[in-house]
C-alpha positions in Angstrom: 1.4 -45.9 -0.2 3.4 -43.8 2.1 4.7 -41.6 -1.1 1.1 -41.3 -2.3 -0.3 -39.5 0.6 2.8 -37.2 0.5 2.5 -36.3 -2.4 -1.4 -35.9 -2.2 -0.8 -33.1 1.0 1.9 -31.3 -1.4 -0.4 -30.7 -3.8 -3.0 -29.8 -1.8 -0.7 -27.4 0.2 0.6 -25.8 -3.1 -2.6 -25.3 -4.3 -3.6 -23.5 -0.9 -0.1 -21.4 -0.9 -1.2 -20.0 -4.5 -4.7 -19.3 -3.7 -3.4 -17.3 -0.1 -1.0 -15.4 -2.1 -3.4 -14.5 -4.9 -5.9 -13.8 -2.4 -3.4 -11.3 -0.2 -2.5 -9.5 -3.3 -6.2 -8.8 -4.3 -7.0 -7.8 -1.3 -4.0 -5.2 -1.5 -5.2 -3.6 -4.8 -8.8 -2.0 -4.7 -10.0 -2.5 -8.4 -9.3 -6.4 -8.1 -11.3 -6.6 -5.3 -14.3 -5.3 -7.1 -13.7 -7.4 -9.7 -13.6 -10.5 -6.9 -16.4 -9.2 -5.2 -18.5 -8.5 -8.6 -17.6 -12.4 -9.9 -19.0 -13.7 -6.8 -21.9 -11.3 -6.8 -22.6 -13.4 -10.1 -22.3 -16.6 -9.3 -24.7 -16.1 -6.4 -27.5 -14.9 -8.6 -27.0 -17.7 -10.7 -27.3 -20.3 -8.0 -30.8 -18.6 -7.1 -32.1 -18.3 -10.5 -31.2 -21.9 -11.0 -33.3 -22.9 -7.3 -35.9 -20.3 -8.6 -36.3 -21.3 -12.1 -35.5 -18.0 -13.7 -34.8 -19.2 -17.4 -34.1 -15.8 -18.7 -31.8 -14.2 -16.3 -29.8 -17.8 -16.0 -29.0 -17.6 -19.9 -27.7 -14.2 -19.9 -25.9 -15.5 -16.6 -24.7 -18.4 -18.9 -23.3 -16.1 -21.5 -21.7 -14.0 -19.4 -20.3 -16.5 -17.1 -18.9 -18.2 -20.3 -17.2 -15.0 -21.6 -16.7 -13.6 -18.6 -13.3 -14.4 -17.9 -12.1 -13.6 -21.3 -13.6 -10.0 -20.9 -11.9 -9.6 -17.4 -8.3 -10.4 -18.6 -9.5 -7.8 -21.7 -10.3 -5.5 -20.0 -8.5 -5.2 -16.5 -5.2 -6.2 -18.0 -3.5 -3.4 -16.1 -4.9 -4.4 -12.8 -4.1 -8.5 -13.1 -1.0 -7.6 -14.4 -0.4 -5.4 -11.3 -1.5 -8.9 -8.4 0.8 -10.8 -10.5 3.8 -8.0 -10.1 2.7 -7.7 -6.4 3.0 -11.7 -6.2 6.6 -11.5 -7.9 7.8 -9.1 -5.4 5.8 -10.3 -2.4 8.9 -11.0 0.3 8.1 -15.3 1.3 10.0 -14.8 4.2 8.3 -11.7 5.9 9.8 -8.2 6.1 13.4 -7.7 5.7 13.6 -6.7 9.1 10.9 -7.4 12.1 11.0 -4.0 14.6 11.3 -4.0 17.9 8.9 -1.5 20.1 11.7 0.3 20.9 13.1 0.7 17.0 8.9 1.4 16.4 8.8 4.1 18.6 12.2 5.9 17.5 11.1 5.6 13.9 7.2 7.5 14.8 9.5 9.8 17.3 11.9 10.7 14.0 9.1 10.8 11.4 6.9 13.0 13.1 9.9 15.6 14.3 10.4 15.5 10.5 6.5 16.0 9.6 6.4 18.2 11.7 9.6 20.7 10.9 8.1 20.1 7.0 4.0 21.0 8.1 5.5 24.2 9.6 8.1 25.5 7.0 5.3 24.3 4.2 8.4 21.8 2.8 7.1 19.0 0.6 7.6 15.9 0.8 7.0 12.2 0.3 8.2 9.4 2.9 7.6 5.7 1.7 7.4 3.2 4.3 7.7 -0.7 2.6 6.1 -3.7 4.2 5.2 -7.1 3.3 5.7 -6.5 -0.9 9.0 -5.3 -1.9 9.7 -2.1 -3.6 12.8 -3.0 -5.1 11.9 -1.9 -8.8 11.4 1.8 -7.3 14.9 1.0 -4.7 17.0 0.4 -8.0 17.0 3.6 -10.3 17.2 5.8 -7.3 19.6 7.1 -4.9 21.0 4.6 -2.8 21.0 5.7 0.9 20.7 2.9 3.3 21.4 5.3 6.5 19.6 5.4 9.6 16.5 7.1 9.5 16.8 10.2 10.9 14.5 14.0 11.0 18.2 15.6 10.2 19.0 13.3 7.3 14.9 13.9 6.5 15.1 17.8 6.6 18.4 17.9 4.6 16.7 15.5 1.8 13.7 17.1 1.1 14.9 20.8 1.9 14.3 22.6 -1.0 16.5 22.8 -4.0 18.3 19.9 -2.8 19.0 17.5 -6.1 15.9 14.9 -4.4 13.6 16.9 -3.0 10.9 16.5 -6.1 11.2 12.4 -5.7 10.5 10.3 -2.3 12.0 8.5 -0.1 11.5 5.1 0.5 12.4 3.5 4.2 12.8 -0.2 5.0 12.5 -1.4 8.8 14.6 1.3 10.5 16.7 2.5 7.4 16.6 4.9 4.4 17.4 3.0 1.5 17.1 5.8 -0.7 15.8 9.2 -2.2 14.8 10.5 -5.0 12.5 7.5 -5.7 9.7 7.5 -8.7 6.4 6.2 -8.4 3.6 5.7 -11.0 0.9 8.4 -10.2 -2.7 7.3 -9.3 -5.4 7.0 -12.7 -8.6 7.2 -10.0 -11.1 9.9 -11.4 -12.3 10.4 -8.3 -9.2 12.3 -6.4 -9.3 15.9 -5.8 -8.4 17.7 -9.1 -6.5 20.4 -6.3 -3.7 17.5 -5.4 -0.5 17.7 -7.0 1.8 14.8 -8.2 2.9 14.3 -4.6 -0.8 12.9 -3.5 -1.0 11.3 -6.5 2.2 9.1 -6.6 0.9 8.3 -2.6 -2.2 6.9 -4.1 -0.3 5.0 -6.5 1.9 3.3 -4.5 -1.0 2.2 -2.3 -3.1 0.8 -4.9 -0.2 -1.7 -6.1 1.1 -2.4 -3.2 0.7 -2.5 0.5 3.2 -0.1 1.8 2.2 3.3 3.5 2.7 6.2 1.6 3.8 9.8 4.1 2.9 13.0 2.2 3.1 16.5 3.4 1.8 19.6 0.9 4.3 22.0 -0.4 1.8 24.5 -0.9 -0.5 24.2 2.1 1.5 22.1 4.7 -1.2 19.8 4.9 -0.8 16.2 6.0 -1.9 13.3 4.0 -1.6 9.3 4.3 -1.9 6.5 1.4 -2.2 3.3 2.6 -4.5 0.3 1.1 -5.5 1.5 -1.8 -7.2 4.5 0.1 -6.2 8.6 0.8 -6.5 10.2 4.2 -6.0 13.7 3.2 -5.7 17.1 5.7 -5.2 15.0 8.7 -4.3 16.4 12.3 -0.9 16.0 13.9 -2.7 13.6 16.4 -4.5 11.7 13.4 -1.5 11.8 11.5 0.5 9.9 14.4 -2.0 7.6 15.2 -2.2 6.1 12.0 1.6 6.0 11.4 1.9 3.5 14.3 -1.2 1.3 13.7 0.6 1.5 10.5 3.8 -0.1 11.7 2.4 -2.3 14.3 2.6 -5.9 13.6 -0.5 -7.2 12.5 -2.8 -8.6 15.4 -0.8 -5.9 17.8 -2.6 -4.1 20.4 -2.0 -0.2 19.9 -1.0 2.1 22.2 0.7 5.3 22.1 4.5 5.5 22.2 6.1 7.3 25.4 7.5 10.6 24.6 5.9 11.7 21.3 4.4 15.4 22.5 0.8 16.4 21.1 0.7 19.4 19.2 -2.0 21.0 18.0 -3.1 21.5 14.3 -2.0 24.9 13.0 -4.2 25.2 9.9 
């Protein structure tokens, strides 16, 4: 008896843990959410034409419920095939590291002196934070680092004609893990034809993933954040900041803005 009603509460608790992780991965990549959101948008209008007696729309509804699936795994191979890569790499156990406030407000303090040195001398470059899903297939044919993070060791990466400026760094908790990183560009049509490869692998890193994606023009100095699927391009240095914490604070965390990080003000 006692055996039974274990084993009843582990099945219903593995079927919960699948459905939260498929759910947080969705949520992380934008096309699977309109698929999600266009499935249920379906099944809603077939519940009303069933309490309405509409007999037309519920047979195409029928049809399309019926084939439905097969079409979406057709078509939006790509994208499930992304959820179920982001599942894979999905750390169980949290971050590798949780930050303190103090080791938050060093790493905003050393990114922005960075950002900043790079907005003014028009430097490129392409800072990857990871969070919750793990970056490791980007981490392994790349050059190891695994040094504190620091604006010197920043500057002296990206400066130009250094052997990793082109690629991007990729930083975990307090640390550089490594440079020169390669990520798959962004497909959306919608993007600014005028952004390079920089914005681009950004966009793509925050559609697959939940990590937050530091980009800063080569040719215009311009700031620009990826993060959920989403670009913030042009930003201010003050906009710019104020993301990169609410960024790094935990979730549920109260925001407020770190001691000694001085305002500047835009120079474009």
């Amino acid at each position: 008896m006692i055996w039974s009603i274990i084993t009843k509460i582990l099945d219903i608790s593995l079927v919960w843990l699948a459905f939260y992780f498929i759910l947080k991965n969705v949520k992380n990549n934008i096309k699977m959410t309109l698929i999600v959101k266009g499935v249920i948008l379906i099944l809603m209008v077939k519940f009303f034409s069933n309490i309405l007696n509409l007999h037309t729309v519920g047979v195409l509804l029928e049809y399309i419920i019926q084939w439905g699936p097969l079409a979406i795994i057709v078509i939006f191979q790509p994208e499930i095939r992304s959820v179920l890569e982001s599942i894979g790499r999905t750390k169980l156990l949290g971050r590798t590291k949780i930050l303190t406030v103090d080791e938050r407000e060093k790493i905003v303090f050393e990114l922005m002196k960075a950002i900043e040195y790079f907005k003014k001398n028009k430097i490129g470059a392409l800072i990857v934070i990871e969070r919750e899903i793990s970056l490791n297939q980007y981490i392994e044919p790349a050059t190891k680092v695994y040094a504190d993070l620091t604006d010197e060791l920043l500057e002296t990466i990206f400066f130009p004609n250094s052997p990793m400026h082109d690629g991007g760094v990729i930083v975990e908790g307090d640390r550089i893990t490594c440079a020169g990183a390669v990520f798959k560009t962004s497909m959306d049509s919608s993007i600014n034809k005028k952004l390079g490869t920089r914005h681009r692998a950004a966009l793509g890193i925050a559609e697959e993933s939940d990590a937050v994606a530091l980009v800063v023009s080569e040719e215009t100095g311009r700031l620009s954040i990826a993060m959920n699927g989403e670009l913030n391009y042009n930003l201010t240095l003050d906009e710019f900041r104020i993301a990169l914490i609410d960024a790094l604070n935990p979730k549920g965390e109260v925001f407020y803005e770190a001691d000694g990080l001085e305002e500047d003000e835009e120079d474009e």
